[in-house]
N, C-alpha and C positions, 0 to 999 in steps of 0.2 A: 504494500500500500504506500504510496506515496503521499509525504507529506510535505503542506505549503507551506511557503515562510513568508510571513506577509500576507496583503491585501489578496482575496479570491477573486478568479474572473466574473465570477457570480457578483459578490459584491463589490464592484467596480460596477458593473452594470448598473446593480440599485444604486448606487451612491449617483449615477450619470442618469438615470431615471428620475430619482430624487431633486436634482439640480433645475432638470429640466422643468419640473412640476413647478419648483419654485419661482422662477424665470418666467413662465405661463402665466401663475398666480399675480406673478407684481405687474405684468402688461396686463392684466385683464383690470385692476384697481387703477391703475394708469390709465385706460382709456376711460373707465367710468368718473376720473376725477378732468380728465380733459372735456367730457360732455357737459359735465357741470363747468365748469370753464368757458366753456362755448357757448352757453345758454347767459349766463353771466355778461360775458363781454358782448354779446350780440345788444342785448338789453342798452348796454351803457353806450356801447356807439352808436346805438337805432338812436337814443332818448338824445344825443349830442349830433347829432346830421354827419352821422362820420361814416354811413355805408350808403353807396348808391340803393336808390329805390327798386333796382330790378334784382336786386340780391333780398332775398324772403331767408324768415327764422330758419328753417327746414336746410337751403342750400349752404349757407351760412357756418352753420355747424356742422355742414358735412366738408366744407374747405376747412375751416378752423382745425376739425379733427383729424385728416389727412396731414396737416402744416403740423400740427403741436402734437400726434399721437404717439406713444410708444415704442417707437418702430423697432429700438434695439433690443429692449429683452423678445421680444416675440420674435425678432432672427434667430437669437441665440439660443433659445428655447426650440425653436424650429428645427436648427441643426444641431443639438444635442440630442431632440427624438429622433433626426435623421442618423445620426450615431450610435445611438441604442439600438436601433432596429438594424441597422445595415452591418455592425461588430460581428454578430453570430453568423451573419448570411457570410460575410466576407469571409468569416474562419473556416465557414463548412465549403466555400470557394476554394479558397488557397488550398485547403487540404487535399482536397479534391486534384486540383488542380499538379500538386505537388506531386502526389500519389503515382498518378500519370508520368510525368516525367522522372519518376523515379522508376516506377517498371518499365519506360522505353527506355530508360539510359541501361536495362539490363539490369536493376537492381545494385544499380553504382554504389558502393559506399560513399563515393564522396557527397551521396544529395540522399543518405540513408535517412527515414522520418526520425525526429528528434536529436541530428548532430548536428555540426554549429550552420552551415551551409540553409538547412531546412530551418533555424531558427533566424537566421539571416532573413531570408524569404518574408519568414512571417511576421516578422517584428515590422522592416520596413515598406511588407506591403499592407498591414494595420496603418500604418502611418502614412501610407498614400491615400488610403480611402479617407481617413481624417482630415487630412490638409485638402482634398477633393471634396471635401461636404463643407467644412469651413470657406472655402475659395465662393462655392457657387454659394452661399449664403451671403458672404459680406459683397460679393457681383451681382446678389439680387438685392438687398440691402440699397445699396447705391447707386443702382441701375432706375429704382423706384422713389429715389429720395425725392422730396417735392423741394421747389424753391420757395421764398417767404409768402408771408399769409398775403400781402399786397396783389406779389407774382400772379399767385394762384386766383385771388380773385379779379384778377384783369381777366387771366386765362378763362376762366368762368365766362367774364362780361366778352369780351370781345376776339375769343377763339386763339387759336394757335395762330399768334401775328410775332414775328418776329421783328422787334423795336428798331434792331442795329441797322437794317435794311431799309427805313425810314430816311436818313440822315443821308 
């Protein structure tokens, strides 16, 4: 029987389970506190003539929330459940995968399961699917980022007009 030293692959998972939930929870009180915010501030710049008339409560709060909402725990949240679930699939890949080329190389000892070469393998191909879930989250992250609350609600009022092009 083989014994662990340290942290289990099992719990690593829960702890990255764990994280994520947490991350989930603070953007979900995060958008609920940005709603109220938006209802707020609609209020006070309706009652001071500081929003054109063709922007209504409704659109309003849905720019406001978009510009000021949470965006980064709910990434990060997003790509830690993308890492929870894709860890095991990847591990039962690799092996897979390994296995394979280890009965075509003839049962090489040099790529034998569990010597340094197969640990090679699977350490830095965990670490590729990681840095590949991370990547497409902070590219979708920023690919979606809105510009300021002004921006947005020009874009609202008067379309995808490009200003610089004006001049």
């Amino acid at each position: 029987m083989q014994k662990f030293e340290g942290i289990s692959f099992v719990w690593a998972l829960v702890l990255m389970g764990l994280l994520a939930l947490i991350f989930g929870v603070r953007s979900f009180i995060g958008w609920q506190q940005v709603r109220n915010d938006a209802r707020a501030d609609y209020d006070y710049k309706r009652a001071n003539g500081m929003i054109p008339d063709a922007i209504d409560r409704e659109n309003y709060e849905h720019i406001y929330r978009r510009v000021y909402g949470p965006r980064g725990p709910i990434h990060v949240a997003g790509a830690m459940l993308a890492i929870l679930i894709a860890t095991p699939l990847a591990m039962i890949g690799f092996e897979a995968g390994l296995n394979l080329i280890y009965n075509l190389s003839g049962q090489s000892r040099v790529i034998e399961p569990g010597f340094l070469v197969w640990q090679f393998f699977l350490f830095f191909g965990m670490i590729a699917v990681w840095v590949g879930i991370a990547y497409v989250a902070a590219r979708r992250y920023h690919r979606t980022a809105p510009g300021s609350l002004q921006y947005e609600m020009d874009q609202y009022l008067y379309g995808d007009v490009e200003y610089g092009e004006a001049f």
